[in-house]
Steps between C-alpha positions, in 0.01 A plus 500: 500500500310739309272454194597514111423800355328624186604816321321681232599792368239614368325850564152422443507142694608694799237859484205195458681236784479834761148633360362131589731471794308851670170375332479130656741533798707223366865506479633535168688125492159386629330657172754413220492144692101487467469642173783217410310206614184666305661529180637142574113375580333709201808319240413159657120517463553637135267801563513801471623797734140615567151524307602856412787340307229309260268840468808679391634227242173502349457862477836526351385179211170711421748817403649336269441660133332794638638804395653757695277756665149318429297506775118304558326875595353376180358922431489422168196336539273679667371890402519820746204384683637152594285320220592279281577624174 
């Protein structure tokens, strides 16, 4: 008897299953079924995806209410010969 299958039609689900199939050696069902039982773990536990998750949320909090285009070169402070002015 064979095994249930999954289907996902999705474009982008499959170009990332075969990068990381060629990548890790894996199988494809073996990937989706690891990164499954991941997601499943991570949701359990309450945390979060990974520490980069965290260092982006809080980089995305400390942009809010600065404007567009403002950038911390912070030129404006300093003359042509790098002192203060």
């Amino acid at each position: 008897m064979s095994e249930p299958q999954l289907s996902i039609r999705s474009a982008k689900a499959r170009t990332l299953a075969r990068s990381l199939s060629r990548r890790t050696g894996l199988s494809m069902n073996r990937l989706v079924e690891q990164a499954l039982e991941r997601y499943d773990r991570e949701l359990r536990a309450g945390a979060p995806a990974a520490a980069i998750d965290i260092v982006w949320d809080l980089a995305a909090a400390g942009r809010i209410g600065v404007a567009a285009g403002a950038s911390s070169a912070h030129d404006d402070l300093y003359d042509d010969n790098g002192l203060p002015r």
